[in-house]
C-alpha positions in Angstrom: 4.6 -4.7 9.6 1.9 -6.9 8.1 2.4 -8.4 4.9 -0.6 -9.8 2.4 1.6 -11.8 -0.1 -0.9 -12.4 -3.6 0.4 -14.9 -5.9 -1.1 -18.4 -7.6 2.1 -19.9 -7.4 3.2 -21.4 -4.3 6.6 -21.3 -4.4 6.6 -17.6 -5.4 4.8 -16.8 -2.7 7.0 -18.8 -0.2 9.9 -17.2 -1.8 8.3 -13.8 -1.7 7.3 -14.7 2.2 10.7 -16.1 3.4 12.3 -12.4 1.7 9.8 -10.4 4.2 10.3 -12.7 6.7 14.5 -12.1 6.6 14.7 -8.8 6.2 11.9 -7.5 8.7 12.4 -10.3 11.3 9.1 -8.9 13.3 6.7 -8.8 10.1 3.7 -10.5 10.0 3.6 -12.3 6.5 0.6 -14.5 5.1 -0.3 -15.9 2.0 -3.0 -15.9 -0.3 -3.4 -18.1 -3.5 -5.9 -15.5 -5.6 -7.3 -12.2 -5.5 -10.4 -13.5 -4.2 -8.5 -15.2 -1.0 -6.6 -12.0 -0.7 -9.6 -9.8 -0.4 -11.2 -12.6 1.8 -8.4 -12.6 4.2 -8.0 -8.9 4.2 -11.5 -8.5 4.8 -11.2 -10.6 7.7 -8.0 -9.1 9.2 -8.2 -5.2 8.8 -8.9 -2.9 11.2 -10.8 -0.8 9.2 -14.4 -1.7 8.1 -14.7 -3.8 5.2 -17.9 -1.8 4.5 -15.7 0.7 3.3 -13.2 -1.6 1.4 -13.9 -2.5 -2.7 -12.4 -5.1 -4.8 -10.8 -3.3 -7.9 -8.5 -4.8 -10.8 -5.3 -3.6 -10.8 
């Protein structure tokens, strides 16, 4: 499983990371420290085109 943890706070996300990381031994966990980074990195990492991908406010 690959994880994309989003949060400003780093602690959060190291909290948030460390939880993934315990339960689901074999997951693949990064961080990201803004939306911008997160659709940076996933950009970079999916397997799908990121022609096809679009930034959208939750």
């Amino acid at each position: 499983m690959r994880v994309l943890v989003i949060d400003d706070e780093p602690d959060i996300g190291k909290v948030i990371s460390l939880t993934f990381t315990l339960r689901w031994p074999d997951s693949d966990v990064a961080h990201a420290a803004n939306g911008a980074q997160g659709i940076a990195y996933v950009r970079r990492n999916s397997p799908t085109s990121s022609s096809s991908m679009s930034a959208s406010p939750i």
